[in-house]
N, CA, C, O and CB atoms as a CASP TS submission, in Angstrom:
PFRMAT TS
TARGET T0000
AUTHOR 0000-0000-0000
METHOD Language model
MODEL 1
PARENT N/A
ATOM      1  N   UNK     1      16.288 111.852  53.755  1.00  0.00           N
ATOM      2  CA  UNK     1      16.131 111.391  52.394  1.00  0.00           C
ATOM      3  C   UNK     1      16.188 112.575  51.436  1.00  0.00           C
ATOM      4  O   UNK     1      15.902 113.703  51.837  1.00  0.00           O
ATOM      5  CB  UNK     1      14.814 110.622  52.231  1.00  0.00           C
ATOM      6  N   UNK     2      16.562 112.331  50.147  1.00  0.00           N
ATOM      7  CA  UNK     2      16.558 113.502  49.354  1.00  0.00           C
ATOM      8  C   UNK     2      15.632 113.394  48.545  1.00  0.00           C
ATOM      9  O   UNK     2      14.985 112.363  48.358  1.00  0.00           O
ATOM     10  CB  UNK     2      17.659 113.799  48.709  1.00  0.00           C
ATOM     11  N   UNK     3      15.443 114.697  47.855  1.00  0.00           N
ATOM     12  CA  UNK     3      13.846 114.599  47.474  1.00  0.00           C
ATOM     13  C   UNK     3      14.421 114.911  45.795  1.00  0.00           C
ATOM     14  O   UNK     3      15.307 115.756  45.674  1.00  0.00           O
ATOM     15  CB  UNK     3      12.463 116.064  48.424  1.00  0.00           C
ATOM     16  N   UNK     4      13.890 114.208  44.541  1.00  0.00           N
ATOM     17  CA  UNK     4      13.713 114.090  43.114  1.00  0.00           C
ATOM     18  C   UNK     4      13.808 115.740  42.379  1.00  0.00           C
ATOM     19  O   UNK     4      12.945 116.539  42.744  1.00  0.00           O
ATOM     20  CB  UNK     4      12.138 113.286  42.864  1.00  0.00           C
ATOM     21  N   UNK     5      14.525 116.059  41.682  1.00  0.00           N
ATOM     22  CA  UNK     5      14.244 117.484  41.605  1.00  0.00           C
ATOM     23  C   UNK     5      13.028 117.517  40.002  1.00  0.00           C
ATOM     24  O   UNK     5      12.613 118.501  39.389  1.00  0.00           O
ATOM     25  CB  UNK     5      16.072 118.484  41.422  1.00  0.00           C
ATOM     26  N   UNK     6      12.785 116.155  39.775  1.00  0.00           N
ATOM     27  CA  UNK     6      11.956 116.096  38.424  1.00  0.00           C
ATOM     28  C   UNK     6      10.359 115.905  39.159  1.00  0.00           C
ATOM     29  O   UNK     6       9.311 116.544  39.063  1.00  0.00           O
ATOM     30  CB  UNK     6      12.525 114.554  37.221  1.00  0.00           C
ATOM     31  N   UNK     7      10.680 114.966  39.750  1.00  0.00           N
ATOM     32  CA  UNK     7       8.912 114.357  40.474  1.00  0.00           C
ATOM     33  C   UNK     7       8.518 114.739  41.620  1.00  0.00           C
ATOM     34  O   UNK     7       7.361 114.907  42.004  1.00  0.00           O
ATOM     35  CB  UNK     7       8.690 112.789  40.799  1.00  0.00           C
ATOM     36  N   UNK     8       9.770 114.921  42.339  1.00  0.00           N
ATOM     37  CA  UNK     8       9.633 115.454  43.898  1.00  0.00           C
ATOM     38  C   UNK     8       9.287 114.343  44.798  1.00  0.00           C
ATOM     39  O   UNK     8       8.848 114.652  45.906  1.00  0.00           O
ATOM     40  CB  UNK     8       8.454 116.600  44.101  1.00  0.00           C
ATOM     41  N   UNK     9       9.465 112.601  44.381  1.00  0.00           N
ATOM     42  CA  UNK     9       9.659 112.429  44.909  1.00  0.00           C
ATOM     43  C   UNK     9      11.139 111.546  45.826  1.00  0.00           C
ATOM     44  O   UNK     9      12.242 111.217  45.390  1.00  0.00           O
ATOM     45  CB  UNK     9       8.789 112.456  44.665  1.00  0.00           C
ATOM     46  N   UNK    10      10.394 111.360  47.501  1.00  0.00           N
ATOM     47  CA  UNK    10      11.650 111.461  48.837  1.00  0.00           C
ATOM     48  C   UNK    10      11.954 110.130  48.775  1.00  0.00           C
ATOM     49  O   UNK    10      11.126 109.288  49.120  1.00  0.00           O
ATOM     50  CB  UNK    10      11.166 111.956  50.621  1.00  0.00           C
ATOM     51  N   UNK    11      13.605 109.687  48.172  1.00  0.00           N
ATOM     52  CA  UNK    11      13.917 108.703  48.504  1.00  0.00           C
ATOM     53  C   UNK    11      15.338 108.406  48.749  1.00  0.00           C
ATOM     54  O   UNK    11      16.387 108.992  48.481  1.00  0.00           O
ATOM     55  CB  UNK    11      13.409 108.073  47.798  1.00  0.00           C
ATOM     56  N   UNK    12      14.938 106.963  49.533  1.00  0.00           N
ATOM     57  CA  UNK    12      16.874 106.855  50.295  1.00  0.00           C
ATOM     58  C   UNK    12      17.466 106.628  49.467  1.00  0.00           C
ATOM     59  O   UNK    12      18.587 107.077  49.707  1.00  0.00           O
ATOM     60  CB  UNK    12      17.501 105.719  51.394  1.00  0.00           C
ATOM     61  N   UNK    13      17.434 105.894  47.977  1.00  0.00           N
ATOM     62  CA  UNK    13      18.233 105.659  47.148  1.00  0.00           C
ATOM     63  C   UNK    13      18.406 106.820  46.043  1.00  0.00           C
ATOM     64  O   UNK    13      18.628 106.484  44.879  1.00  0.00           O
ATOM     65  CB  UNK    13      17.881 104.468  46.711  1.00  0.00           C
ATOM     66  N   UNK    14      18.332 107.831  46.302  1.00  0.00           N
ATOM     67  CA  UNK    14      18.305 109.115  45.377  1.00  0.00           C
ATOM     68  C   UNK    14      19.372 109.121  45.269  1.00  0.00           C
ATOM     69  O   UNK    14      19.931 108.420  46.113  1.00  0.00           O
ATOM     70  CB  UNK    14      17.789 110.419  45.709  1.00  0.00           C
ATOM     71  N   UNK    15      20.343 109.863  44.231  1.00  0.00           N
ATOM     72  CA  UNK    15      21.537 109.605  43.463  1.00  0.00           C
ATOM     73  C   UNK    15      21.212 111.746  43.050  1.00  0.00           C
ATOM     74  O   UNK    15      20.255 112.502  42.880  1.00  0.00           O
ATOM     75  CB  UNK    15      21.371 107.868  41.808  1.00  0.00           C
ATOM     76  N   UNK    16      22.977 111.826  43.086  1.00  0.00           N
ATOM     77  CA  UNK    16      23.135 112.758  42.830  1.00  0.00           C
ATOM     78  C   UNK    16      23.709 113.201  41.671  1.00  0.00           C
ATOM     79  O   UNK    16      24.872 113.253  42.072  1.00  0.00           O
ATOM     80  CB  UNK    16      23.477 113.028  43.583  1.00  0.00           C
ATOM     81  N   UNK    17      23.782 113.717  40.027  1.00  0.00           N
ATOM     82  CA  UNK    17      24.818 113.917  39.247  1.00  0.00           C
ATOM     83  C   UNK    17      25.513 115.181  39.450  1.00  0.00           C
ATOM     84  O   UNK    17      24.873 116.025  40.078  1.00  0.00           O
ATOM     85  CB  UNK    17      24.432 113.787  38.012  1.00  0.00           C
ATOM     86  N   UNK    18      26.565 115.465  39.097  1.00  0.00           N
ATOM     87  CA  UNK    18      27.597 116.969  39.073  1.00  0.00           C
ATOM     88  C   UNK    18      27.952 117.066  37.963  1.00  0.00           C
ATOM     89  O   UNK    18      28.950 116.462  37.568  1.00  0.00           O
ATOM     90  CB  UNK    18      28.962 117.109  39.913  1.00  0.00           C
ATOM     91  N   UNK    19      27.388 117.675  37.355  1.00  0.00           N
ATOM     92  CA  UNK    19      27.732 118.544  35.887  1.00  0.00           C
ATOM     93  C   UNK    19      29.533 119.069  35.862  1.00  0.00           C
ATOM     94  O   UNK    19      30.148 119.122  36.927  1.00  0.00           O
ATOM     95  CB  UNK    19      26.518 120.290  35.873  1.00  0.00           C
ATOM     96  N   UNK    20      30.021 119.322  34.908  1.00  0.00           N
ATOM     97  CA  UNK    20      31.465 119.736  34.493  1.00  0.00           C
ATOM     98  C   UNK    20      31.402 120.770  35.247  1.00  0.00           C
ATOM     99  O   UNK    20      32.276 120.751  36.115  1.00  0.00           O
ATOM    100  CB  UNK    20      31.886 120.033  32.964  1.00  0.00           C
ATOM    101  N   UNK    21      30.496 121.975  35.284  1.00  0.00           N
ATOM    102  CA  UNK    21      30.301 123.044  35.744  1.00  0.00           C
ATOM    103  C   UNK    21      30.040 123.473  37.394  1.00  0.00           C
ATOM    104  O   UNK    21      30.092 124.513  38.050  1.00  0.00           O
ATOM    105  CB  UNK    21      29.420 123.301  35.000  1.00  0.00           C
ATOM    106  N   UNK    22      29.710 121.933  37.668  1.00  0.00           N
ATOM    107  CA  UNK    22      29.583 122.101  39.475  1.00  0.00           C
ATOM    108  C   UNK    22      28.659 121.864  39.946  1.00  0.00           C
ATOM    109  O   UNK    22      28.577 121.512  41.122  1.00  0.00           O
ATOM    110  CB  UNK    22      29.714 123.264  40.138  1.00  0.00           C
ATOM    111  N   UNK    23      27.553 122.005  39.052  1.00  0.00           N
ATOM    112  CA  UNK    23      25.771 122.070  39.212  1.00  0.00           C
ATOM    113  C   UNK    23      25.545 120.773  39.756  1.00  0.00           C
ATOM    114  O   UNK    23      26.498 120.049  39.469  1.00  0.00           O
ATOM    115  CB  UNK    23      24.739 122.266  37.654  1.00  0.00           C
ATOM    116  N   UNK    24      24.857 120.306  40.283  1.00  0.00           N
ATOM    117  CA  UNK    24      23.986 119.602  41.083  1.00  0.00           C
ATOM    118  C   UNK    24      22.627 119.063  40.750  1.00  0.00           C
ATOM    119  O   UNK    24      21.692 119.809  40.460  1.00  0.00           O
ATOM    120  CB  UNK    24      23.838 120.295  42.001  1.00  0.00           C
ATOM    121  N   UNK    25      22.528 117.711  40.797  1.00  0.00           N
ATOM    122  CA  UNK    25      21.187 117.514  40.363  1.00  0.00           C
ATOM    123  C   UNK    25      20.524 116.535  41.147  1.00  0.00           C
ATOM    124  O   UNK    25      21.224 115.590  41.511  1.00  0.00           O
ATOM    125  CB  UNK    25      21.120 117.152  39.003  1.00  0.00           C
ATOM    126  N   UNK    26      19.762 116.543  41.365  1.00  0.00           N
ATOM    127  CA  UNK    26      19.338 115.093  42.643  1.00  0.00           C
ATOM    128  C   UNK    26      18.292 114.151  41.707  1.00  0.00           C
ATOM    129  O   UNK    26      17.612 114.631  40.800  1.00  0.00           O
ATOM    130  CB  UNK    26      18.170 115.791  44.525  1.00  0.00           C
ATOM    131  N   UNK    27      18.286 113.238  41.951  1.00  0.00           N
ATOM    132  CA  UNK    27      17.028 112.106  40.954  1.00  0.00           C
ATOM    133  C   UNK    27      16.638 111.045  41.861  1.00  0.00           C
ATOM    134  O   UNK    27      17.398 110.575  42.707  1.00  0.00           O
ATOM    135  CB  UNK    27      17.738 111.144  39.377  1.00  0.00           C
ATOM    136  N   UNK    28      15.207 110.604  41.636  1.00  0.00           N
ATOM    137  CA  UNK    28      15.055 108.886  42.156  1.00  0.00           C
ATOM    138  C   UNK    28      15.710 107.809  41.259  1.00  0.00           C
ATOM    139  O   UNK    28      16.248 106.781  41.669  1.00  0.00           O
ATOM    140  CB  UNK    28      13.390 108.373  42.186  1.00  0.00           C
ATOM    141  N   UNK    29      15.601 108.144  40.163  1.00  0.00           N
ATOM    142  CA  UNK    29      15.747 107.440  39.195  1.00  0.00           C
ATOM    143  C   UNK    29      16.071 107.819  37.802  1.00  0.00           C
ATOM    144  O   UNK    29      15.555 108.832  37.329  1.00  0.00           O
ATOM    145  CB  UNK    29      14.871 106.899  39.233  1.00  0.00           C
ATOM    146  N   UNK    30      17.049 106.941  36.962  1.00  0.00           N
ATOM    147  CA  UNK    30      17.499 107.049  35.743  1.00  0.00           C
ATOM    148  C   UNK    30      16.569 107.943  34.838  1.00  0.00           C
ATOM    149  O   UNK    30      16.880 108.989  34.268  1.00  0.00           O
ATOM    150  CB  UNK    30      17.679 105.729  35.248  1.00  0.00           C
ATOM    151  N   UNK    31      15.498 107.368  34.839  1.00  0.00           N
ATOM    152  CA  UNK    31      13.922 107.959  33.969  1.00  0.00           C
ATOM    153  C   UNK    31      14.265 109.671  34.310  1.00  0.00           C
ATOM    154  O   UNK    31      14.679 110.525  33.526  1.00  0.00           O
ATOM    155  CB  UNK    31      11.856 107.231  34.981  1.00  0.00           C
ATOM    156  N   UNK    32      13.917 109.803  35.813  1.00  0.00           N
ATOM    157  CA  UNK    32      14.272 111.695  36.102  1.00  0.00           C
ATOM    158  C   UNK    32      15.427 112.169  35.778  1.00  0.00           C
ATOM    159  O   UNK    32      15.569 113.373  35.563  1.00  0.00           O
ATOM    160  CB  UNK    32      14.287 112.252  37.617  1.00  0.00           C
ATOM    161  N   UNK    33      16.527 111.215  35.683  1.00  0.00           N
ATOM    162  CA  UNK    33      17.147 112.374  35.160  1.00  0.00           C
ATOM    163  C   UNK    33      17.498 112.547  34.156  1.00  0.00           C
ATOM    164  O   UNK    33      17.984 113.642  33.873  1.00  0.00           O
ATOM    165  CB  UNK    33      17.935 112.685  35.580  1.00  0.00           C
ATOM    166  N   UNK    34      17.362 111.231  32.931  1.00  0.00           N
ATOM    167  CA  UNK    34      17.274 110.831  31.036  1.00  0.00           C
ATOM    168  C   UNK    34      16.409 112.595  31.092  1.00  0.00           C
ATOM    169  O   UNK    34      17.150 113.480  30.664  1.00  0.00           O
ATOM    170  CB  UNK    34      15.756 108.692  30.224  1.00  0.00           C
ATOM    171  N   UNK    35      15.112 113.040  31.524  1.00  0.00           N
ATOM    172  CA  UNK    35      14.103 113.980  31.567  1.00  0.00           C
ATOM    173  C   UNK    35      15.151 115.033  31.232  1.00  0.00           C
ATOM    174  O   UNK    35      15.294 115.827  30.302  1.00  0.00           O
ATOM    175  CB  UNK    35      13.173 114.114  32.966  1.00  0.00           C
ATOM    176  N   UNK    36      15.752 114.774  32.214  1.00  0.00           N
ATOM    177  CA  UNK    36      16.087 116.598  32.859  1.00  0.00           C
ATOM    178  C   UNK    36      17.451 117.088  32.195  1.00  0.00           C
ATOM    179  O   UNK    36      17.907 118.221  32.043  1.00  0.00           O
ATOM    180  CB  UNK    36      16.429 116.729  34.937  1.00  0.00           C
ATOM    181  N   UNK    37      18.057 115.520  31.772  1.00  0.00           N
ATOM    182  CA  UNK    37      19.602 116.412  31.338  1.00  0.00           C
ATOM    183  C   UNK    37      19.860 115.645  29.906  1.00  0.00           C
ATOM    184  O   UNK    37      20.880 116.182  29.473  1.00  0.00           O
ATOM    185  CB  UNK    37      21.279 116.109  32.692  1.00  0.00           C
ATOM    186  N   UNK    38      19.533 114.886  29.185  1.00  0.00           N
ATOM    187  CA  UNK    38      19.615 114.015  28.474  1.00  0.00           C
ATOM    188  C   UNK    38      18.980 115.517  27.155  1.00  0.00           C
ATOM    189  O   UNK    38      17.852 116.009  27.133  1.00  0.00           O
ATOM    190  CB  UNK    38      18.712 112.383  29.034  1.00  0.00           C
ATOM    191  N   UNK    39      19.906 115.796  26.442  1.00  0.00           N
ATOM    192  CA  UNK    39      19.375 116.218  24.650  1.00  0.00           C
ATOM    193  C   UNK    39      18.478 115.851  24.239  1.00  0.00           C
ATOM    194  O   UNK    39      18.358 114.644  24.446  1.00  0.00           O
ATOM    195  CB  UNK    39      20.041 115.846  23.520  1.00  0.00           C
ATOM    196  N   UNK    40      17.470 116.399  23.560  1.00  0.00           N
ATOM    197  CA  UNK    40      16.793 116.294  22.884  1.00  0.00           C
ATOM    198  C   UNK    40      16.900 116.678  21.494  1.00  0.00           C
ATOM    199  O   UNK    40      17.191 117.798  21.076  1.00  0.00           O
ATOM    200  CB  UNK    40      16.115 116.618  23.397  1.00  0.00           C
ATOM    201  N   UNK    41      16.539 115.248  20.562  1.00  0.00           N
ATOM    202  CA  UNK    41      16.575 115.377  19.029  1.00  0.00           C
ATOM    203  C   UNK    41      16.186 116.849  18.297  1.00  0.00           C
ATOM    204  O   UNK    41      15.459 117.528  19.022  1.00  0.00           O
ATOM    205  CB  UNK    41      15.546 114.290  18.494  1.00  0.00           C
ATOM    206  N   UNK    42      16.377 117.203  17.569  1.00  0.00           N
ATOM    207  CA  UNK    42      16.049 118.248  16.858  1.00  0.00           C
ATOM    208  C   UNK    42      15.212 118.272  15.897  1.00  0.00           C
ATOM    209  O   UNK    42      14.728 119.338  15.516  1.00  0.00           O
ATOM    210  CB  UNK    42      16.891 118.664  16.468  1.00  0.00           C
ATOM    211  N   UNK    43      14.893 117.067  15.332  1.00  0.00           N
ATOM    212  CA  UNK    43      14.155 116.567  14.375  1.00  0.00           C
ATOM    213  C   UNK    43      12.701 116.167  14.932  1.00  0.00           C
ATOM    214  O   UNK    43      11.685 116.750  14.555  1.00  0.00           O
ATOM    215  CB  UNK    43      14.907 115.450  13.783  1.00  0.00           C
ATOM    216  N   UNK    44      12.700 114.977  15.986  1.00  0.00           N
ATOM    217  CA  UNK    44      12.007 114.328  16.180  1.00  0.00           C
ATOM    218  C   UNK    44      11.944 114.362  17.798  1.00  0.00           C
ATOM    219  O   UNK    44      11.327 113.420  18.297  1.00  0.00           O
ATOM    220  CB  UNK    44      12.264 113.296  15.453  1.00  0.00           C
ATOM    221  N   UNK    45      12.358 115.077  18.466  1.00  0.00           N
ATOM    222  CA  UNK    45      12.667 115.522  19.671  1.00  0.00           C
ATOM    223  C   UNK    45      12.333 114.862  21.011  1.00  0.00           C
ATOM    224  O   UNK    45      11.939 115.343  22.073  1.00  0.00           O
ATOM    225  CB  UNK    45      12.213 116.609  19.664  1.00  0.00           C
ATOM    226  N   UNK    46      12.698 113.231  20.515  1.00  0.00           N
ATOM    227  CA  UNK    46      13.162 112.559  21.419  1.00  0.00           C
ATOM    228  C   UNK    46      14.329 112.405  22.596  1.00  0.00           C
ATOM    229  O   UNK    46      15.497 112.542  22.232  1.00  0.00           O
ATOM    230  CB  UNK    46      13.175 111.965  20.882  1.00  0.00           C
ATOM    231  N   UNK    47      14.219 112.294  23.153  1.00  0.00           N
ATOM    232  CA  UNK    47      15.574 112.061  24.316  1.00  0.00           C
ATOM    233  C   UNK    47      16.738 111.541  24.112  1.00  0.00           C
ATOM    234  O   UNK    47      16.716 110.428  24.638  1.00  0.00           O
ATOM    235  CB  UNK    47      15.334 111.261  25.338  1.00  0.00           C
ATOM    236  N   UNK    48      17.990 111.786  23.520  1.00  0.00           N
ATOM    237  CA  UNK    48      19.069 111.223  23.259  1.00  0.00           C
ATOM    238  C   UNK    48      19.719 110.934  24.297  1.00  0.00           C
ATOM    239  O   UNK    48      20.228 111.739  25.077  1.00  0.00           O
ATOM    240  CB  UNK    48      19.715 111.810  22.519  1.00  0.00           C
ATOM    241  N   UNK    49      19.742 109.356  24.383  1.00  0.00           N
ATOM    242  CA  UNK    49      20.238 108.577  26.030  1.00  0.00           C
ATOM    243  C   UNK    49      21.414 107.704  25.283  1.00  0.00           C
ATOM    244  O   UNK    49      22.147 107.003  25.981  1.00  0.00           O
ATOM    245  CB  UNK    49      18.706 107.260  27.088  1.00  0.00           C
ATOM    246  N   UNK    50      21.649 107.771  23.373  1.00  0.00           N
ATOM    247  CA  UNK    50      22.882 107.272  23.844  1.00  0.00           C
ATOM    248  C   UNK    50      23.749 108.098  22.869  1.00  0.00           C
ATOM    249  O   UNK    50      23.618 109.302  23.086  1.00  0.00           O
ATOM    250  CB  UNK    50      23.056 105.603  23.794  1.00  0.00           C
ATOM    251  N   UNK    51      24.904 107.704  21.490  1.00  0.00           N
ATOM    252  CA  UNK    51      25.766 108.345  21.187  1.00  0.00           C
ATOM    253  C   UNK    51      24.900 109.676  20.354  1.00  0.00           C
ATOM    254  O   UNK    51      25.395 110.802  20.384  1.00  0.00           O
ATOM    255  CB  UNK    51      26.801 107.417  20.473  1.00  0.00           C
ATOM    256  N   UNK    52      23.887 109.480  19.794  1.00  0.00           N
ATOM    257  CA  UNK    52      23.384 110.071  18.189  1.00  0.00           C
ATOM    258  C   UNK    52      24.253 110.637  17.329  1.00  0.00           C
ATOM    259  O   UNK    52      25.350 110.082  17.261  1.00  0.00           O
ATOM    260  CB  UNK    52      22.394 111.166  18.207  1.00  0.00           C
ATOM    261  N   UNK    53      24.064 111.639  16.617  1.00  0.00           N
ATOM    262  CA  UNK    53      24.551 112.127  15.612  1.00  0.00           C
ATOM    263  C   UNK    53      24.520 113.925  15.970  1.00  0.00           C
ATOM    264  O   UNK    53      23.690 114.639  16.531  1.00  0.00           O
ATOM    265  CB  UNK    53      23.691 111.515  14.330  1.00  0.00           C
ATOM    266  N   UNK    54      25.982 114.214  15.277  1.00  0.00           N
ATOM    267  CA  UNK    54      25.661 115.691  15.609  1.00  0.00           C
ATOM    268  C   UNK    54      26.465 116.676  14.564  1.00  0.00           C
ATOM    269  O   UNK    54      27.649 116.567  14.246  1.00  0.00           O
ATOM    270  CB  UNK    54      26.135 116.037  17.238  1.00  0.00           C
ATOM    271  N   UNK    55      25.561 117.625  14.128  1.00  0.00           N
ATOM    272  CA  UNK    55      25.985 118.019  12.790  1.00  0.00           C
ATOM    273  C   UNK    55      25.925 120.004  13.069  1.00  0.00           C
ATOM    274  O   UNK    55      24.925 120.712  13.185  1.00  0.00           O
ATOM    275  CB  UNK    55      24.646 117.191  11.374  1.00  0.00           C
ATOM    276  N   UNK    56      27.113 120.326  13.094  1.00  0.00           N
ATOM    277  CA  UNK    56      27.108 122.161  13.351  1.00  0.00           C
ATOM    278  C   UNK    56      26.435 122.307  14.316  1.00  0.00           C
ATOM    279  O   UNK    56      25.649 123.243  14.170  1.00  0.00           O
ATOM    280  CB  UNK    56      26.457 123.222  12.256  1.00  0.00           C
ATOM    281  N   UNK    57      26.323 121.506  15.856  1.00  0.00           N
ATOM    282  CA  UNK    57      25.995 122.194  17.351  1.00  0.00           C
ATOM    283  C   UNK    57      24.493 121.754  17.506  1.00  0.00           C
ATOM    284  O   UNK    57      23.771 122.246  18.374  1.00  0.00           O
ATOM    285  CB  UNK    57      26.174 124.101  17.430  1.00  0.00           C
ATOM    286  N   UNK    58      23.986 120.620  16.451  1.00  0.00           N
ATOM    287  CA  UNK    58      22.446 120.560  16.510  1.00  0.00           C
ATOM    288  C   UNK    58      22.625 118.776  16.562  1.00  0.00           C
ATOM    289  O   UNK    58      23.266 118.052  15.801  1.00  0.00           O
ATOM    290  CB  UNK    58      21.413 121.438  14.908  1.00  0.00           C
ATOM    291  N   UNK    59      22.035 118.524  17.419  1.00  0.00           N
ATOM    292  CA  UNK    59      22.410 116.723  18.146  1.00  0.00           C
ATOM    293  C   UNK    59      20.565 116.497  17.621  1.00  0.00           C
ATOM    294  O   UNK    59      19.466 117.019  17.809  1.00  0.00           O
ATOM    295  CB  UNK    59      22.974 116.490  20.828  1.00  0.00           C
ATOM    296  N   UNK    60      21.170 115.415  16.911  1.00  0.00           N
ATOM    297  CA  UNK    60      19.577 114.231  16.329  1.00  0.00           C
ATOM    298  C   UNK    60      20.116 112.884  17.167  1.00  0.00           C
ATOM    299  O   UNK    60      21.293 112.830  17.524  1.00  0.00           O
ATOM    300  CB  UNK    60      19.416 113.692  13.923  1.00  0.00           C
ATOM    301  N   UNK    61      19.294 111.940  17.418  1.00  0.00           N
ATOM    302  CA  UNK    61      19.030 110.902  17.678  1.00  0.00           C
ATOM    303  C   UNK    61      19.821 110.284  16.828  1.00  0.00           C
ATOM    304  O   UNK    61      20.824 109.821  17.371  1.00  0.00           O
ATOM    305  CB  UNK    61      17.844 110.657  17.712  1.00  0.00           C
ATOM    306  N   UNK    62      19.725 110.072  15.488  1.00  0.00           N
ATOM    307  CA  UNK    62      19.739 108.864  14.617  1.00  0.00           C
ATOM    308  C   UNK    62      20.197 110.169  13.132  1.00  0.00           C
ATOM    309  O   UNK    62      20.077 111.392  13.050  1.00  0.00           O
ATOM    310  CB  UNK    62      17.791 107.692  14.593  1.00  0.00           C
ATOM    311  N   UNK    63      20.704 109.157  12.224  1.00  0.00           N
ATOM    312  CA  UNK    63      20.895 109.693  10.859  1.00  0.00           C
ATOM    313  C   UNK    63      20.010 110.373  10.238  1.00  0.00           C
ATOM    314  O   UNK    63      19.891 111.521   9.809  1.00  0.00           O
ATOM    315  CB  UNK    63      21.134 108.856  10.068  1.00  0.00           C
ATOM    316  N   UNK    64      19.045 108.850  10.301  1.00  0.00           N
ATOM    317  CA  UNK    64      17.633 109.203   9.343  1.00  0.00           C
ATOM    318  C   UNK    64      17.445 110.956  10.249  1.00  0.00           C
ATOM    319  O   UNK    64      17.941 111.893   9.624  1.00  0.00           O
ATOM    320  CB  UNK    64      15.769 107.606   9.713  1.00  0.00           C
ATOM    321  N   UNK    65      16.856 111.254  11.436  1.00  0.00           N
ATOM    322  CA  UNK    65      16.653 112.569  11.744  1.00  0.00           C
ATOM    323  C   UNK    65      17.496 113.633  11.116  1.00  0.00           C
ATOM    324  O   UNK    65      17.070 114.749  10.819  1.00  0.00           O
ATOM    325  CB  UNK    65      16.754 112.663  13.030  1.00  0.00           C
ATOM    326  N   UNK    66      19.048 113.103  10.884  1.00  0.00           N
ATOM    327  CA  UNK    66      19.744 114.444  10.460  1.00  0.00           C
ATOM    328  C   UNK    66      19.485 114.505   8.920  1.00  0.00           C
ATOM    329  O   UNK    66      19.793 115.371   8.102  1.00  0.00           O
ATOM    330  CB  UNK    66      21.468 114.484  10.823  1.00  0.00           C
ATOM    331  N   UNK    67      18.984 113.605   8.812  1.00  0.00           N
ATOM    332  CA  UNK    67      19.006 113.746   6.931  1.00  0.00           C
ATOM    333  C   UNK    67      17.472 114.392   6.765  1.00  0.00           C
ATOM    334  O   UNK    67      17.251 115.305   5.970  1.00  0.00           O
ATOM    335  CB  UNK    67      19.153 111.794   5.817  1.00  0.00           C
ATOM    336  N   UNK    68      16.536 113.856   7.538  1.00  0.00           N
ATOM    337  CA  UNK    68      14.793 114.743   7.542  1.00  0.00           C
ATOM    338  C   UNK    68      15.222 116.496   7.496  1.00  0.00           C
ATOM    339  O   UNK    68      14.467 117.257   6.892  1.00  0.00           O
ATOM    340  CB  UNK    68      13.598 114.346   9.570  1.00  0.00           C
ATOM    341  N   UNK    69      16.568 117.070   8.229  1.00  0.00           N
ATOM    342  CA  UNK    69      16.915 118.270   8.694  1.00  0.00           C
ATOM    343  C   UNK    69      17.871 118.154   7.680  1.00  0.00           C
ATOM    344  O   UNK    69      18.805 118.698   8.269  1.00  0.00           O
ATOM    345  CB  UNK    69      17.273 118.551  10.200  1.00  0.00           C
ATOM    346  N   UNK    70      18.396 117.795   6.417  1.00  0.00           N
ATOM    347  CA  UNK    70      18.869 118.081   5.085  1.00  0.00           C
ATOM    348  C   UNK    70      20.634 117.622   5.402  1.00  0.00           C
ATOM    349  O   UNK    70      21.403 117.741   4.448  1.00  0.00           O
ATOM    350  CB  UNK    70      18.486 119.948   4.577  1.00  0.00           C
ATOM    351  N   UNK    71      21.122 117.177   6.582  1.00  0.00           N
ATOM    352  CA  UNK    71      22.313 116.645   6.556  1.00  0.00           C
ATOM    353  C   UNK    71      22.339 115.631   5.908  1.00  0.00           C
ATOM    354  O   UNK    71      21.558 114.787   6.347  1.00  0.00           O
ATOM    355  CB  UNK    71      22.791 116.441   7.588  1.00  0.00           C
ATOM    356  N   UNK    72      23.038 115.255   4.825  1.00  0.00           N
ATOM    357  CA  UNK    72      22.749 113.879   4.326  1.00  0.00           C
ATOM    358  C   UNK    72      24.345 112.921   4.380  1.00  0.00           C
ATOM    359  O   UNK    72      24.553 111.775   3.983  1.00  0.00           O
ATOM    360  CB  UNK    72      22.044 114.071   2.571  1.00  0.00           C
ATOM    361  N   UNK    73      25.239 113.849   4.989  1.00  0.00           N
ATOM    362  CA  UNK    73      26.741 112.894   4.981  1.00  0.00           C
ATOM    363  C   UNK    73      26.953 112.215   6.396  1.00  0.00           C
ATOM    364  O   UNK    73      27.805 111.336   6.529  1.00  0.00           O
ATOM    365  CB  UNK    73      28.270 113.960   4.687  1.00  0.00           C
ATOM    366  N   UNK    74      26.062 112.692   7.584  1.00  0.00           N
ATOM    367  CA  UNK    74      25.702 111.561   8.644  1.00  0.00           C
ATOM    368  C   UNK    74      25.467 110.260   8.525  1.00  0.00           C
ATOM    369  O   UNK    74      24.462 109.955   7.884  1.00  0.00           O
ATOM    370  CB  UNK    74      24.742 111.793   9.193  1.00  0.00           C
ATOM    371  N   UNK    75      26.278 109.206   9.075  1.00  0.00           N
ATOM    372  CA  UNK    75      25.828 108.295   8.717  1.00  0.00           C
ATOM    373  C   UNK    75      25.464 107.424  10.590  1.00  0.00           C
ATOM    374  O   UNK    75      25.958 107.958  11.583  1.00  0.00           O
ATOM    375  CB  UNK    75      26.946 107.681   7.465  1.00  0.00           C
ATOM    376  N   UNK    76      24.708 106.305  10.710  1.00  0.00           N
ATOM    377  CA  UNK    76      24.605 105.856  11.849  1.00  0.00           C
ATOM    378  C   UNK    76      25.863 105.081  12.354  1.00  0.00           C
ATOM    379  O   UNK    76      26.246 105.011  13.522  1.00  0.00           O
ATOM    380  CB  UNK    76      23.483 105.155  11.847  1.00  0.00           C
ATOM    381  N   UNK    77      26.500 104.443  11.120  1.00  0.00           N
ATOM    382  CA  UNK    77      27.381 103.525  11.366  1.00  0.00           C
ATOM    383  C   UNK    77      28.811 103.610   9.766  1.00  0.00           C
ATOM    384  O   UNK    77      28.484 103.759   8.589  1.00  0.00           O
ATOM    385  CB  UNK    77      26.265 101.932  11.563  1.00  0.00           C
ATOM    386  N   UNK    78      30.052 103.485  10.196  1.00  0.00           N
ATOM    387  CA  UNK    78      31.172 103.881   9.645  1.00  0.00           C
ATOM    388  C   UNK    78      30.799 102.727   8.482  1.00  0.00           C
ATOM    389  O   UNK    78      31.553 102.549   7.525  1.00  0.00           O
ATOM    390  CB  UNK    78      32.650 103.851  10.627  1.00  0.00           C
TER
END
């Protein structure tokens, strides 16, 4: 069994991701690895699990966050 590289823990259904770069990551579950590889907001420094917003190399969650951080031409939706 492989063992969680977030919780540590050993299970048969552990899942592996491969980064662009080659890297390796082992998880039980979605939750460990949202943790471990998933962005974090800049504003409000939540976990960005889906598109957010990203303004000069700095990724927010949501608009409202990039506009709290003075971007104000982000929008959530076209």
């Amino acid at each position: 069994m492989k063992k969680c590289e977030v919780c540590g823990n050993e299970y048969d259904k552990a899942f592996t991701v491969t980064e662009t770069d080659g890297s390796e990551h082992t998880f039980d579950s979605f939750e460990c690895a949202i943790h471990a590889l998933a962005p974090e907001c800049s504003h409000c420094g939540c976990r960005v699990v889906g598109h957010g917003v990203e303004q000069g190399g700095v990724i927010y969650c949501c608009a409202n966050c990039a506009k709290h951080a003075g971007h104000t031409a982000l929008r959530d939706r076209a």
